[in-house]
C-alpha positions in Angstrom: 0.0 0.0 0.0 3.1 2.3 1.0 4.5 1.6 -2.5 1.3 2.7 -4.3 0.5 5.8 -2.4 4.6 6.8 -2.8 4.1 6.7 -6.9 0.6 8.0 -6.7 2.3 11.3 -4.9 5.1 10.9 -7.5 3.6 10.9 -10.5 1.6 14.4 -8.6 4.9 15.3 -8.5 6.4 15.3 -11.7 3.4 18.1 -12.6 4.7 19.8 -9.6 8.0 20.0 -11.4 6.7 20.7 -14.5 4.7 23.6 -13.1 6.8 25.5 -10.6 11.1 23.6 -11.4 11.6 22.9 -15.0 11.9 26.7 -15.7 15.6 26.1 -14.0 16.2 23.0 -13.5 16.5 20.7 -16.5 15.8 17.6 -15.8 18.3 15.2 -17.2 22.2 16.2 -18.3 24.4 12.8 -18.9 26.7 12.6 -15.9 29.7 12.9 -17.9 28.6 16.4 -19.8 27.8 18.2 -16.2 31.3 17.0 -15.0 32.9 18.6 -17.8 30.7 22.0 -17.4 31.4 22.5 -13.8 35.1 20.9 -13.1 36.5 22.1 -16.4 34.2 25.0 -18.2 32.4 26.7 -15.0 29.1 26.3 -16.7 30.4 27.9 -20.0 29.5 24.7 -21.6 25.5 24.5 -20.6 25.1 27.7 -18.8 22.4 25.8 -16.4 20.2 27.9 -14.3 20.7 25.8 -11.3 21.2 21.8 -10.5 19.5 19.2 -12.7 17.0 16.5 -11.6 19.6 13.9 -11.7 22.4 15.5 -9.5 20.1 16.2 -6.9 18.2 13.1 -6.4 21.6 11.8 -6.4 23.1 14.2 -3.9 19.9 14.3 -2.0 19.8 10.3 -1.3 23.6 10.5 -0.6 24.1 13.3 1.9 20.8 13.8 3.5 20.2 11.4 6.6 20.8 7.7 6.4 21.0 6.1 2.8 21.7 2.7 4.6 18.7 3.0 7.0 15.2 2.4 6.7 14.0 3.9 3.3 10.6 5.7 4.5 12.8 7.5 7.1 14.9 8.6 4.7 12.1 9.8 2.1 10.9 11.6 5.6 14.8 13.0 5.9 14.8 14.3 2.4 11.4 16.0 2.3 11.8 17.6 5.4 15.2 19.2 3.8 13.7 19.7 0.5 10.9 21.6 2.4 13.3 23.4 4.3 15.5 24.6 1.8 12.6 25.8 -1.0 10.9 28.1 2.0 14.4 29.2 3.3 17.4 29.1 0.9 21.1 29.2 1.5 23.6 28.2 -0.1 25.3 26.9 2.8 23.2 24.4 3.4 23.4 23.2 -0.4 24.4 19.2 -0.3 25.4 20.0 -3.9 29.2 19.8 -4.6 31.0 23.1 -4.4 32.0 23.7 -8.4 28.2 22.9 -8.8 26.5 25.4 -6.3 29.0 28.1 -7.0 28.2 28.9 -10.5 24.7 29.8 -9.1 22.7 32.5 -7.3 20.9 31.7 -3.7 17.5 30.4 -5.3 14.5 32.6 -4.6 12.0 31.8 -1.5 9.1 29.2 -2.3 7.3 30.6 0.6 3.5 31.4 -0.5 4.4 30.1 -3.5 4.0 25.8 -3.1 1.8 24.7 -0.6 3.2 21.8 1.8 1.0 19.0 -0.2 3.4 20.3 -3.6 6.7 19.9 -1.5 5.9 16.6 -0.8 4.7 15.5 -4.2 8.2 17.1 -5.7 10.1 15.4 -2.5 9.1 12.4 -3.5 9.5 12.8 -7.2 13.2 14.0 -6.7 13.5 10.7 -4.4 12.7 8.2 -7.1 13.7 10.1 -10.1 17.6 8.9 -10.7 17.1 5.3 -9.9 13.9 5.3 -12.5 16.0 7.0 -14.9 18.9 4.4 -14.5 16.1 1.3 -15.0 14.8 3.6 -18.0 18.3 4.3 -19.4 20.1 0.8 -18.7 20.1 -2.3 -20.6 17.2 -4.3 -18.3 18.9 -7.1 -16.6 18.0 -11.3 -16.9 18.1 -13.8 -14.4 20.9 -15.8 -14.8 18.7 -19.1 -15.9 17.2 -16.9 -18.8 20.6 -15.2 -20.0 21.7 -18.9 -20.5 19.2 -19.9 -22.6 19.3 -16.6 -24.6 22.9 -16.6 -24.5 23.3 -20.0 -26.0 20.1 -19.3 -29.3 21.6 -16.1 -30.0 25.0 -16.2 -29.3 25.3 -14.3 -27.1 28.3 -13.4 -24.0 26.4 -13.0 -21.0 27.8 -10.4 -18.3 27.4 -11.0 -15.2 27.6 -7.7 -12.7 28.9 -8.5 -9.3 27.4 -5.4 -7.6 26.5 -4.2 -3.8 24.1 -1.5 -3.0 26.0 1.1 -1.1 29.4 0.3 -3.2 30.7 3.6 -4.5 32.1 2.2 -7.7 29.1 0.3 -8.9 27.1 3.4 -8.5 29.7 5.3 -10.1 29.5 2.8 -13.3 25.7 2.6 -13.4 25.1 6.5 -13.4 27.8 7.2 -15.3 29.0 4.3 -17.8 26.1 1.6 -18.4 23.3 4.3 -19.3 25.7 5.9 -22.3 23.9 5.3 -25.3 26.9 4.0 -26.8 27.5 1.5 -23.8 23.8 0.3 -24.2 24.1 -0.4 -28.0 27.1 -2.7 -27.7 25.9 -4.6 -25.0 22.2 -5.0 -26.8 24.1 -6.2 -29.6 26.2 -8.8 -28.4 25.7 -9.3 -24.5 23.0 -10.2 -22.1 23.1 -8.8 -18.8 22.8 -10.1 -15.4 23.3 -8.1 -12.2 23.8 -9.8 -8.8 23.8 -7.6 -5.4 26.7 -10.6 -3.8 25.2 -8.8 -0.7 22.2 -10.9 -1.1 22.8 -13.4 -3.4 25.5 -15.8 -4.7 27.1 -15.8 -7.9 26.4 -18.5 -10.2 28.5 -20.7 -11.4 30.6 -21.1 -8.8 31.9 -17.3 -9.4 33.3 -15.0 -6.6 33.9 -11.3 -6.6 36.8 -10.2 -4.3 35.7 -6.8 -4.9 33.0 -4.7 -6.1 32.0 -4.2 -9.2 33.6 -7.4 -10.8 32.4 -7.7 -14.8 32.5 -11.7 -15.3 32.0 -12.5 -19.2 30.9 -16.0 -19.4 30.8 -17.8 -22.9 28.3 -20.5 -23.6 28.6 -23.1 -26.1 24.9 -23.2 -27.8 26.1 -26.9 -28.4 27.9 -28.5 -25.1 26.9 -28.0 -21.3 29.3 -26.0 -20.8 30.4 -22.5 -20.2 33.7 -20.4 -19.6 34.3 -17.0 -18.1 36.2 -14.5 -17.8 36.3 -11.4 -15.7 37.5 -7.8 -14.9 37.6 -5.7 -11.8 36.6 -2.4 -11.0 34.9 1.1 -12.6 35.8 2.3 -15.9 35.2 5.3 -17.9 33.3 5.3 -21.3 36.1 4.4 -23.7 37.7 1.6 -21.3 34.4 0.0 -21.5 34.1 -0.1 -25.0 37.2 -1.3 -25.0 37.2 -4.3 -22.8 33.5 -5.0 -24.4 35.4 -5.4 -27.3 38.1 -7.5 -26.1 35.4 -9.7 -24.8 33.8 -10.1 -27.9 37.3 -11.1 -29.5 37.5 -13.6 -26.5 34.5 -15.3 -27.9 35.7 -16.0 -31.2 38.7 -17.5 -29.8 37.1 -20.1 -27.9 35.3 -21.0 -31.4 
């Protein structure tokens, strides 16, 4: 019931946005672009108005209360800050990072301007909003029983992501890496995808992850019961990906 009445309030407010945010805060910029407009160009590149959807439901779930906690606390942490913040801005209490929030002015007061019932709808909107992105963005994931199957009609590699909720690096590669368009063509084209949190699950297989994320590339023989993997530690940038996608793919045709 929770669940329902949290996207009901939601989906109010995404209008909310539409109706009172949008006119400054765009709502998507790839992760990679805003780096380069704030770190290197000072926001000469996309002369934003003020932070995007995606860096502050980002920022929000990281630096507001608990992220590890219970999860309705939290959205009751990050409303109550949200709310705090639209009726009385300062820039010092900004949980945005400092080459972000200095390229902007102090926003304007909300007050008399969004009624209590809006800043919740928004709060809870901005909450949800990066992780529904990423699901939207990403290459949707298989369990590992299907991926087989699939793997072995289409010949396919599957790739399995060792992955752990509050692990910096796999957050770092599933904002910033797996959503590039780029990075979701390859892998529709030649990969199926499995994700494991090793926090809750095992790996199949057999497989263990030392560390967070581990990439495992597992090759299955559409004639003989059996499979052979390889694998690859760690967070990459764009190109690196590419790259060892590639190398994967070049794997494969050895083991022809």
């Amino acid at each position: 019931m929770i669940v329902v009445l949290v996207s009901i309030v939601a989906s109010d407010g995404k209008k909310v946005y539409e109706k009172k945010c949008a006119s400054c805060h765009k709502a998507f910029v790839p992760v990679e672009k805003l780096m380069k407009n704030f770190k290197e160009m000072n926001n000469t590149m996309l002369h934003l108005k003020a932070p995007t959807l995606n860096q502050l439901s980002f920022r929000l779930k990281q630096q507001i209360g608990d992220p590890r906690g219970d999860e309705d606390i939290h959205r009751m942490e990050v409303s109550a800050f949200i709310a705090d913040y639209l009726l009385y801005p300062d820039k010092e209490k900004s949980i945005c990072m400092k080459d972000v929030i200095n390229a902007f002015d102090t926003m304007p007061s909300m007050k008399g301007k969004i009624s209590n019932e809006e800043i919740e709808a928004v709060s809870q909107y901005l909450y949800g909003y990066e992780e529904h992105l990423l699901h939207q963005k990403s290459m949707k994931p298989e369990s590992f029983e299907n991926a087989l199957q699939k793997a072995q009609k289409e010949d396919k590699i599957i790739m399995i992501e060792a992955t752990a909720p509050h692990c910096h690096y796999c957050i770092k590669m599933n904002r910033e890496v797996l959503v590039e368009p780029e990075v979701v063509a390859a892998l529709q084209k030649d990969f199926i995808v499995v994700s494991v949190d090793v926090s809750k699950k095992s790996l199949p297989l057999g497989l263990s992850a030392s560390m967070t994320p581990t990439f495992f590339f597992v090759f299955a023989d559409g004639t003989k019961d059996e499979v052979k993997t390889e694998h690859i530690q760690g967070a990459w940038n764009k190109e690196d990906f590419l790259e060892i996608l590639k190398e994967a793919k070049k794997a494969k045709r050895k083991e022809k």
